[in-house]
ZANU-751148 format. One record per residue: x, y, z of N, C-alpha, C, O in turn; residue in one letter. Coordinates in steps of 0.05 Angstrom, whole numbers, plus 5000, padded with zeros to 4 digits. Each point is the difference from the previous one (the first is absolute). Layout:
BEGIN
XYZXYZXYZXYZA...
This chain:
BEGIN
501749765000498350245000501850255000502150035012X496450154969502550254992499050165018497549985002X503950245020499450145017500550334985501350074981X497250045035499750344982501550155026499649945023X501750214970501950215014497550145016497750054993X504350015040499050135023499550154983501149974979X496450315026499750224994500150014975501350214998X498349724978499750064980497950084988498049855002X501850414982498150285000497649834974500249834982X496950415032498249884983499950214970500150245001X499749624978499750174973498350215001497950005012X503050234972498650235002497749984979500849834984X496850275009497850014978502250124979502150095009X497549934969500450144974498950215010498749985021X501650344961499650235005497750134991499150225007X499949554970497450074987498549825028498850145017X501249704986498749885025498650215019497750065005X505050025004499550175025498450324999499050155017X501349874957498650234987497249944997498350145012X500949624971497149945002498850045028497950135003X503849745022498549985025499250285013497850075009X504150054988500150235008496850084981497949905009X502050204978498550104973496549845013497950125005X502549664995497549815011499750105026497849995011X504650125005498750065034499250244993498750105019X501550074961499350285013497349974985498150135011X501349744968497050084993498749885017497950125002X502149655014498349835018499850245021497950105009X505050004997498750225019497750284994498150105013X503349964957497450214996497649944994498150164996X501849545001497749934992498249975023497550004997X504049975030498549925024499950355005497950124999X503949975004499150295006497550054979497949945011X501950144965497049974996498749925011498650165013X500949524992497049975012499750145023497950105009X505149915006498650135033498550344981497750075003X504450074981499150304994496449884992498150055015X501749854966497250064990497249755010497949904993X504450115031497449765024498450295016497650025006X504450174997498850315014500650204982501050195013X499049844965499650154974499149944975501549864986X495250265003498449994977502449994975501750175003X498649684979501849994981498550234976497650054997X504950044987498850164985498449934982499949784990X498450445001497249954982498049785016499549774997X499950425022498349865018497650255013500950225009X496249724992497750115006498449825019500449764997X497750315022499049855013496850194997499750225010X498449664975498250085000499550274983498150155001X504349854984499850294982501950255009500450214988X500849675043502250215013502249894999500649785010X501550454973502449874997502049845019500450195016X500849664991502149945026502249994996501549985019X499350044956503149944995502150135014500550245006X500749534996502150005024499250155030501350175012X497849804990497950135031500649675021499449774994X502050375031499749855015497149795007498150054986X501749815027497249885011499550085023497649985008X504650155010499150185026498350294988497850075007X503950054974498250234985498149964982498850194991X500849625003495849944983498849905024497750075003X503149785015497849965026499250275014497950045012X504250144986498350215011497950164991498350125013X502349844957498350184977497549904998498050134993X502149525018497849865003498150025022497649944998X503950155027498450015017498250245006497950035013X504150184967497750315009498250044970498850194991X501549514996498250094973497949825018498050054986X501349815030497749805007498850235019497750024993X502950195031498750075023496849984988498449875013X500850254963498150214997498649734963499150084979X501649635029499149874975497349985001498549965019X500550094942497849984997500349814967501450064981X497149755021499249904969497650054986497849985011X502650064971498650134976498849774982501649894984X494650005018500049734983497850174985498250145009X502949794958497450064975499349764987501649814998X495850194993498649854982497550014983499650234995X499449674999498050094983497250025028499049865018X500950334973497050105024501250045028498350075017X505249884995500349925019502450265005501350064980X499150045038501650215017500649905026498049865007X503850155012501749895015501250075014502349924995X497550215026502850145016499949775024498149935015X505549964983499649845035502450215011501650134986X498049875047501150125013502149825013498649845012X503250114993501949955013499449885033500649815014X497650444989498449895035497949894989499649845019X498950114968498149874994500249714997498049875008X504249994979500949705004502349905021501049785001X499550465019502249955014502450024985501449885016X499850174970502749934981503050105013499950255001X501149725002502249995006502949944977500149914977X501750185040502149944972502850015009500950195013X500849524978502649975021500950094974499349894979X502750355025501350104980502749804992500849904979X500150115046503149815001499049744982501249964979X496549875028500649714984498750084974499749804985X499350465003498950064976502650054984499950004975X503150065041501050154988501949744988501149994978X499149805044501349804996499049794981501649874986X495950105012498249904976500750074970499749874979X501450455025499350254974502949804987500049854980X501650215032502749885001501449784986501950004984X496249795029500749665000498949994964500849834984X497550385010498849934975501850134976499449984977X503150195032502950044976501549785003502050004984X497749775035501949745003502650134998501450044980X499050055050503650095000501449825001502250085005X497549684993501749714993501750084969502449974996X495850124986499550014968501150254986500350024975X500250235046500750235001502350034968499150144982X503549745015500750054974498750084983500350194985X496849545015499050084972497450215004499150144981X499849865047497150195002501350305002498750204995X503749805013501350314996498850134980499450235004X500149674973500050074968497250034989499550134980X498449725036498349974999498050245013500950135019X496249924969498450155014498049875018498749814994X501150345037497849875011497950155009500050235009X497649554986497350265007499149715022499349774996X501050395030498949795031498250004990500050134979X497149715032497350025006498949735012497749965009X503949914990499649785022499649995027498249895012X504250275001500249965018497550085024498050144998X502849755016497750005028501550095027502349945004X496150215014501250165030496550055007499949935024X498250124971496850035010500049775010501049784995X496750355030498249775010496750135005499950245003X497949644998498050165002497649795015500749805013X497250264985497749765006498650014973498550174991X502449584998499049964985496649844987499549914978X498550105052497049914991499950345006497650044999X503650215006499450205004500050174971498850204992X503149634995500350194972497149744984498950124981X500249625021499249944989497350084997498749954980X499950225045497550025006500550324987498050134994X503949945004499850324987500049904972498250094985X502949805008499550014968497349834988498750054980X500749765037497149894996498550175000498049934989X501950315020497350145011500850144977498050004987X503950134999500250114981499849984970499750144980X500849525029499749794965497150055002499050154983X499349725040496750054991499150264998498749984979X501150245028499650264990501150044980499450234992X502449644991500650104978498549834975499250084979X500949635034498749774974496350105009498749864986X500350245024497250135006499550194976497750094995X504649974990499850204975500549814980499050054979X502349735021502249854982498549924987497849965011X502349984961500149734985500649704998502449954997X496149885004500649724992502249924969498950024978X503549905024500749834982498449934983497749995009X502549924960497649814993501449794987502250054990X496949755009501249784991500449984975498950174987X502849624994500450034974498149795001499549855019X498950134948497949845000499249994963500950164983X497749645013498650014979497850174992498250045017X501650114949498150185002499949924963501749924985X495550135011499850014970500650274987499250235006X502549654972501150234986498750104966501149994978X496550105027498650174962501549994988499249854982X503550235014502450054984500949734982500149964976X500549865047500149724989498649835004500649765000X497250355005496949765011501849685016499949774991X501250325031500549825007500550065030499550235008X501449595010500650005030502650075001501549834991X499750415019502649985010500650115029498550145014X503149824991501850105026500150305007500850184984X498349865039499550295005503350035019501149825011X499750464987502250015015498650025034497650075002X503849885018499250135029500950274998501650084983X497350055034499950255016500850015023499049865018X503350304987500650125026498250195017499650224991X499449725032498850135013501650155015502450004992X496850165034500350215011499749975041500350185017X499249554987499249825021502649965012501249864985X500450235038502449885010499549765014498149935014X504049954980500949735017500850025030502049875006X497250245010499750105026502949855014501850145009X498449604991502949755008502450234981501450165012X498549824966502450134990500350255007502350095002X495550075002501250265004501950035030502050125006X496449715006502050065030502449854996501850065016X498549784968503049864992501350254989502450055006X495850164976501750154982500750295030501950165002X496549825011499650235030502949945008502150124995X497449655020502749855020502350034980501750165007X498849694963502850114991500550285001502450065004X496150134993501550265011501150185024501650195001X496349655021500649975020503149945009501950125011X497649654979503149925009502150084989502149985012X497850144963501450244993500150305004500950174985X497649895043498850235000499750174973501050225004X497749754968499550094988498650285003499350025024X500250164963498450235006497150024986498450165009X500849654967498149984982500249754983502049944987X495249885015500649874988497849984981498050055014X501249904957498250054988499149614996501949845006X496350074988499049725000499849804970498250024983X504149805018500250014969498149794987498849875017X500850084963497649934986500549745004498449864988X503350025025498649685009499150055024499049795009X500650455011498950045030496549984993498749985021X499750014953497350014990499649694992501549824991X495350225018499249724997499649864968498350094985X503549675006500449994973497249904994498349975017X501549964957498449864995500649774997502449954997X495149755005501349755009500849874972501849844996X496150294982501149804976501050164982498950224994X503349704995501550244972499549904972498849794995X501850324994499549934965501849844993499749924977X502549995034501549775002499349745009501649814996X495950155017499849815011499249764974498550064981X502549695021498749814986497349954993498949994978X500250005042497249935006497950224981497949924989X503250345009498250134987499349984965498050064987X504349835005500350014971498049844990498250034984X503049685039497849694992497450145001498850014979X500150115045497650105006499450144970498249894988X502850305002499750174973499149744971498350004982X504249805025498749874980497349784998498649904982X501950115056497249874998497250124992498249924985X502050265026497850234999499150054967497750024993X504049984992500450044968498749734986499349984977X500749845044499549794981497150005004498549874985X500550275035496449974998499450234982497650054997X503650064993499850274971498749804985497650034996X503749744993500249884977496249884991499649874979X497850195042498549964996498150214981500550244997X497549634994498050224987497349935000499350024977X498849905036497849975007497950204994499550195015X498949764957497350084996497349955022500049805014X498950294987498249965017497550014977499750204986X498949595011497150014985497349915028499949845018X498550364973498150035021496749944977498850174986X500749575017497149834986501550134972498650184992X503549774995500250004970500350344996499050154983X502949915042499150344990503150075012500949885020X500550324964502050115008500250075030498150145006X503849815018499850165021502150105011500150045024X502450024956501550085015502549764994499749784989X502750355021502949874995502049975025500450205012X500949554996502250065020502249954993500549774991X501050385009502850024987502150175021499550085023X502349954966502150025021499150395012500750035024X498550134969498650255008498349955019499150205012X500249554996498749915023500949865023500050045024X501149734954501049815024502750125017501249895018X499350324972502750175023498250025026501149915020X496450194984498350055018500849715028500149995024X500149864957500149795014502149855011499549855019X502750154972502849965010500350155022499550245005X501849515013501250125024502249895013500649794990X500850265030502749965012498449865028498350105013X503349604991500649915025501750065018502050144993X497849785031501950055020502649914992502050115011X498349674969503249894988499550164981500049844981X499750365011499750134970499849844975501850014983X496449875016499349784987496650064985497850015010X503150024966497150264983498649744994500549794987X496450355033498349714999497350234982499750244996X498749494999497750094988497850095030499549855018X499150474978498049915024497949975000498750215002X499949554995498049874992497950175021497750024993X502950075024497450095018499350304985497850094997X504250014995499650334988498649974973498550184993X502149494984497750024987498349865003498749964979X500449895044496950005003498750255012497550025000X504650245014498650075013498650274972498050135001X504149844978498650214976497849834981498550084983X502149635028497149894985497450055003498149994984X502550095058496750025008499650375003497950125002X504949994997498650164994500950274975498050134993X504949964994498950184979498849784984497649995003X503449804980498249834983497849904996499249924978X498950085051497649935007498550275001497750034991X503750175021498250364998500150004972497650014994X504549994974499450004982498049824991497950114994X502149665005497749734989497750005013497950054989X502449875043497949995012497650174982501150104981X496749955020497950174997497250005019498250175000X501949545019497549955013499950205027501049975022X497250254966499350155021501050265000498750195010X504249844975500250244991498850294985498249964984X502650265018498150184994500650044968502150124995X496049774979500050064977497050154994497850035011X503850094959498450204993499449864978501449804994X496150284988499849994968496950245001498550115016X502049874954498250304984497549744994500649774991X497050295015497049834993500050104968501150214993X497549604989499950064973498450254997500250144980X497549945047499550244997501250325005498850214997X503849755010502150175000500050095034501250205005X497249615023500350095020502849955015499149915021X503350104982501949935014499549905032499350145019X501349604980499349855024501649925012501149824988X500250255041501949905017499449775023498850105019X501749644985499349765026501349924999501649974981X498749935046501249925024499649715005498749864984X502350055035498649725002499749734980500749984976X498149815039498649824977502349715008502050005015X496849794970502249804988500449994985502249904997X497150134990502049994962502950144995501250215004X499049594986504050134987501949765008499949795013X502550394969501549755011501349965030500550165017X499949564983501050055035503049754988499949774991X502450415016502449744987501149915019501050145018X499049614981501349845024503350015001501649874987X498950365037502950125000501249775005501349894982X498650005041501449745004501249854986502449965002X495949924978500249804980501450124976501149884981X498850405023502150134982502550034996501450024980X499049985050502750175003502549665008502450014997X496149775011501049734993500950094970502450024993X495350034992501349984974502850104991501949884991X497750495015501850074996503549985014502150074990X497249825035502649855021501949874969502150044988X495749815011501349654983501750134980502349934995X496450284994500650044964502350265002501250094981X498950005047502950235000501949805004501549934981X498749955046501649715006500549874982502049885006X497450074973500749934977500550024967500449864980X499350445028501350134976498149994973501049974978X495650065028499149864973498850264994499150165016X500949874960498250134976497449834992499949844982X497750235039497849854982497750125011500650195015X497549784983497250045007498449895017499849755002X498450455016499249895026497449995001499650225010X497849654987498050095000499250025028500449815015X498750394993499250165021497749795016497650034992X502949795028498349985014497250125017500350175018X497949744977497850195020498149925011499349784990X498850315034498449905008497450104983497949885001X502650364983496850044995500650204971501350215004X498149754973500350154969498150255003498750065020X501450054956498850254989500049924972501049824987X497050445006500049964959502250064989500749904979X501150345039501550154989501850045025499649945024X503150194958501350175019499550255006499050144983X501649975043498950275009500650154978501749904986X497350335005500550254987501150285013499749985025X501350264969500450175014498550025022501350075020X496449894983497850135019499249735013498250035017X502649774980500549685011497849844991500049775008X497750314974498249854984500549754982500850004977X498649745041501549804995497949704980500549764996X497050414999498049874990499150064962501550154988X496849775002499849994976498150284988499950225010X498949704971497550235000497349895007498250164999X501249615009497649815014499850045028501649865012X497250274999499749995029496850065002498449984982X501150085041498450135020500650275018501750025018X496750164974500250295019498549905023499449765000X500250365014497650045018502250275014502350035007X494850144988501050265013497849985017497849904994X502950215035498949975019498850385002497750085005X504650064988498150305000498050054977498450195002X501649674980497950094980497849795006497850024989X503049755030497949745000499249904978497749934998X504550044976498649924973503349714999502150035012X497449814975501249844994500849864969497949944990X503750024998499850044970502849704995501849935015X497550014966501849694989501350144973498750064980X504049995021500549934962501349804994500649845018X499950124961500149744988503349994986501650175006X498949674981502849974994500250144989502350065007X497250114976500250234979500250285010500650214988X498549735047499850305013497350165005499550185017X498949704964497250074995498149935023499749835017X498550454972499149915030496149854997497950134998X502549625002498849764998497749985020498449824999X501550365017497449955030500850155020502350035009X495350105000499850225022497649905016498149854993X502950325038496749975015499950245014501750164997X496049885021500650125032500049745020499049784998X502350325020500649735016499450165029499750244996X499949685035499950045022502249845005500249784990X501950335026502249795018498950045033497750055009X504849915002500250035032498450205016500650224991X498349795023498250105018502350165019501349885017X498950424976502150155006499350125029501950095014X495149924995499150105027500749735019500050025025X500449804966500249725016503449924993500449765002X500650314994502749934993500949774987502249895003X495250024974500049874989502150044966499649914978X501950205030501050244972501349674986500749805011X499350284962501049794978502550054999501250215005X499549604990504449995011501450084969500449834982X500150375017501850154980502849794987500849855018X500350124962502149924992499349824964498049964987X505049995011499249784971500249715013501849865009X495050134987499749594995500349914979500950114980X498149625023499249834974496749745005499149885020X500350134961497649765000501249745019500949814988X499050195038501649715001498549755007497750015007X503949754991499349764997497349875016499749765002X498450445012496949945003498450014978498249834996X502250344989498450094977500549804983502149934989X494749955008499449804989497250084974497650005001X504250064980499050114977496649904993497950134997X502849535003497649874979498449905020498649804993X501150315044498750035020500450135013500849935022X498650364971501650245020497650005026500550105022X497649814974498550015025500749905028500649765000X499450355026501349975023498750165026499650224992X499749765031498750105021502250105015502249905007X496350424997502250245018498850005022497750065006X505849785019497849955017502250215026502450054999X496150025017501050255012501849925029501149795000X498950325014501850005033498149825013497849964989X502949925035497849925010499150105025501950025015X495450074998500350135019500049895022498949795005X502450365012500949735031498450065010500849965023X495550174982498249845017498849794988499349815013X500250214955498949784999501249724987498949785001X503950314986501049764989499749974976501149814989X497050444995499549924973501150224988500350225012X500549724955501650244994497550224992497649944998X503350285000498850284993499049974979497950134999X502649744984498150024968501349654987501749825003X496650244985500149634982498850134967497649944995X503850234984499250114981501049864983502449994995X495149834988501349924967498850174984498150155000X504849754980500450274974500849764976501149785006X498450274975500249864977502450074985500449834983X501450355017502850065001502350134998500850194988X500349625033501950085022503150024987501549814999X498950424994503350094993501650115022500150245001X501349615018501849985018503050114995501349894983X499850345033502150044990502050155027502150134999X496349775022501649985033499349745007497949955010X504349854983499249815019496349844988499050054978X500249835034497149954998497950115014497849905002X503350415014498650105013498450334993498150125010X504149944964499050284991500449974963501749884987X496550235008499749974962497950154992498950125019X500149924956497550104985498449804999500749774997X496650345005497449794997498050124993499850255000X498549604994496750165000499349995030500949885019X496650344974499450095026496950014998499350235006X498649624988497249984980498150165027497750084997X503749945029498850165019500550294996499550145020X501449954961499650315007499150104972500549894978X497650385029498550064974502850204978500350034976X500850065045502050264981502549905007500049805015X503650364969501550015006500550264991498650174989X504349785020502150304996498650215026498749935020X502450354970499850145017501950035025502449954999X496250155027501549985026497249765023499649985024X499049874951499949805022501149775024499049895019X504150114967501849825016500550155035500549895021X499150384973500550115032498650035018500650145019X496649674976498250015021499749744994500349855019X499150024953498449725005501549814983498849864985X504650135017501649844983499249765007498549915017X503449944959500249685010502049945027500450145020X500549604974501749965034503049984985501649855011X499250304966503249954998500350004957501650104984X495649735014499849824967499550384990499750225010X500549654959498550154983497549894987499749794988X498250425017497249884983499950114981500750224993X498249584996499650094962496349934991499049795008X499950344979497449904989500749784988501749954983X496349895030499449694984500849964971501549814995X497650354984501349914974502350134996501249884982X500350325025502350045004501449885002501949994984X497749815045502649855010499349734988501649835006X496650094980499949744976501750044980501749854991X497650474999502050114980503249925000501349894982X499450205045502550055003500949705009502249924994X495849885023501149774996500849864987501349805007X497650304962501049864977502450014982501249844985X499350545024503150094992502149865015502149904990X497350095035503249975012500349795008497949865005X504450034999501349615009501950105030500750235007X499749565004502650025019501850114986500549964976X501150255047502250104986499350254989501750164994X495849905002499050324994501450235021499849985025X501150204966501550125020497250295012499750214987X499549765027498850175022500950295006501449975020X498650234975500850255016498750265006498850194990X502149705032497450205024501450245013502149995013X496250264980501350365009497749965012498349825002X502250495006498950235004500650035038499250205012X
């Protein structure tokens, strides 16, 4: 084993060596002197809230901080909404020292080489403390006094468009309604920045829930579009009545809670029973027509006309939007007419029956309009409130032509059990029921006049004996009846 000399010296570094080290200790040292300098000094290009700090101690902005808080007030705007909080009003307080040390930590004096160079605008930092259900009940009370004026959001949605006769996507609307939760989120961040004003930015308002982005609406658009694709005539007994096509059926599309464009079958039955039935209907309605003798006659009342069975309709029309068809519907009903209403709703032929009750004369024309048979007649016993019931009838199914003979038999009276009258007439044209009609009357010597207001019949019309033979021979069931005056 080779032994190494007592005391023999250790090798010196090379000179570039010892130069690097040197060179490496002094920047580690200025580099540590930095962080201590700008651990308690704002680095340059630096603001805290809009006030410059550069190079400013943190003993000298804590003071600037503490005599800018004695006398704090915040300033909140919004739509309908004004705001002043007081400082004593939420308790607030404010540790300047750990605001200042907060302000600080956020130039990262670790990083100082390179944030030297850099600009900083604080607004992070935090040093407030306050009660905060105290600021929440102040700005609640101010969100609702202000949304008390506000506007609702409106949702984005489906709408028919004239332009392109079709369903499209409506944009939403921003309302004017604050979000009461956010605003005190937007209150408290300035708070904690002792801010001086803070205005409420347009996500602090209540959005709307569905956007014109949403999926759901488009499908809805094209669903909706696909019940366009129908066209439904309406024939009413072989007679034009009208068309449903897409100028309609928009009426009827509507949005589910999944936004899902359904048909609403209740909105067209509910136009079956009633604009479609106030148009068709006619039984009882008030129509007019001109008498071939030029008197203009207005009634009320009656059964005759049509009566269309909405129900059974609007099944129809469900089926034929739901499925996209182009065809023809014949109009279900419970009860026909000769005709369709006219301007003035005259829904009968030129064959009827007058009976005017103010002239007490009664008159038949014939299909041609002509007027084929007249009488004087007595109706209802108007001192007894026997009055003849106004409206358009018809001959109905009692009237038994090739035996019109039948006994008018009256009320019965409750002392004795027997009815009031037991009157045969040889014939009986019925046109309420089997209880009111024209007849002979071989018991009275006269008609016309104002005999009905002392000594009428009980409801009928009387006619002289060969009169109403006359007229029993003109008219069949189905004669339409109409009674003024």
């Amino acid at each position: 084993m080779a032994n190494h000399p007592t005391g023999a010296k250790v090798p010196k570094l090379p000179k570039g060596a010892r130069i690097a080290l040197i060179v490496a200790g002094a920047v580690a040292a200025l580099y540590l002197v930095g962080v201590v300098v700008f651990s308690n000094v704002f680095m340059p290009n630096t603001r805290i809230l809009g006030r410059n700090v550069s190079l400013r101690t943190a003993a000298d902005v804590q003071s600037g901080l503490t005599d800018r808080t004695d006398a704090y007030t915040l300033h909140v705007t919004g739509e309908n909404l004004d705001l002043t909080i007081k400082s004593s009003e939420v308790g607030l307080t404010f540790d300047a020292a750990a605001y200042v040390r907060d302000a600080i930590s956020e130039t990262h004096p670790w990083l100082w080489p390179a944030e030297v160079f850099l600009s900083h605008d604080l607004t992070h930092a935090r040093g407030s403390s306050y009660d905060r259900d105290k600021v929440t009940t102040l700005v609640n009370s101010a969100v609702d006094a202000a949304n008390a004026k506000g506007t609702d959001a409106v949702d984005a949605t489906i709408a028919y468009d004239s332009a392109s006769t079709s369903f499209v996507v409506t944009e939403e609307k921003a309302g004017t309604k604050i979000d009461g939760q956010k605003a005190v989120a937007t209150v408290e961040g300035a708070l904690d920045t002792l801010e001086r004003s803070v205005s409420l930015p347009a996500d602090d308002y209540v959005q709307a829930k569905v956007t014109k982005d949403a999926p759901e609406l488009a499908k809805a658009a094209e669903e909706a579009n696909s019940f366009l694709t129908a066209k439904l005539s309406l024939n009413l007994d072989g007679k034009d009545a009208g068309t449903i096509d897409a100028s309609k059926i928009i009426d009827w599309v509507t949005l589910d809670g999944n936004l899902k464009a359904t048909l609403n079958e209740d909105a067209i039955k509910e136009w079956g029973s009633g604009e479609l039935s106030r148009s068709l209907d006619t039984v009882g309605t008030e129509r007019s027509y001109t008498r071939p003798d030029g008197k203009v006659v207005t009634v009320v009342g009656g059964t005759y006309g049509w009566n269309v069975d909405s129900g059974s309709l609007a099944d129809l029309i469900v089926a034929g939007v739901k499925e996209g068809k182009t065809a023809t519907i014949d109009i279900p009903t419970h009860q026909t007419a000769q005709a369709l209403p006219d301007a003035s709703g005259r829904d009968w032929g030129n064959s009827y029956v007058d009976v005017d009750l103010a002239e007490q004369h009664a008159r038949f024309y014939d299909a041609n309009g002509s007027l084929a048979w007249e009488a004087d007649i007595v109706s209802g016993d108007a001192s007894k409130n026997y009055q003849t019931p106004t409206g358009v009838y018809f001959i109905d199914d009692y009237f038994n032509k090739s035996n019109p003979e039948s006994t008018l038999i009256g009320k019965k009276d409750p002392e004795t059990g027997k009815p009031e009258y037991e009157t045969p007439v040889s014939y009986w044209m019925p046109f309420v029921g089997n209880s009111i009609g024209l007849h002979d009357a071989s018991w009275r010597g006269s008609f016309g006049g104002s005999i009905y207001q002392s000594n009428g019949s009980h409801g009928c019309v009387n006619l002289p004996p060969d009169k109403a033979a006359e007229l029993c021979s003109l008219i069949d069931r189905g004669t339409v009846v109409a009674v003024h005056g």
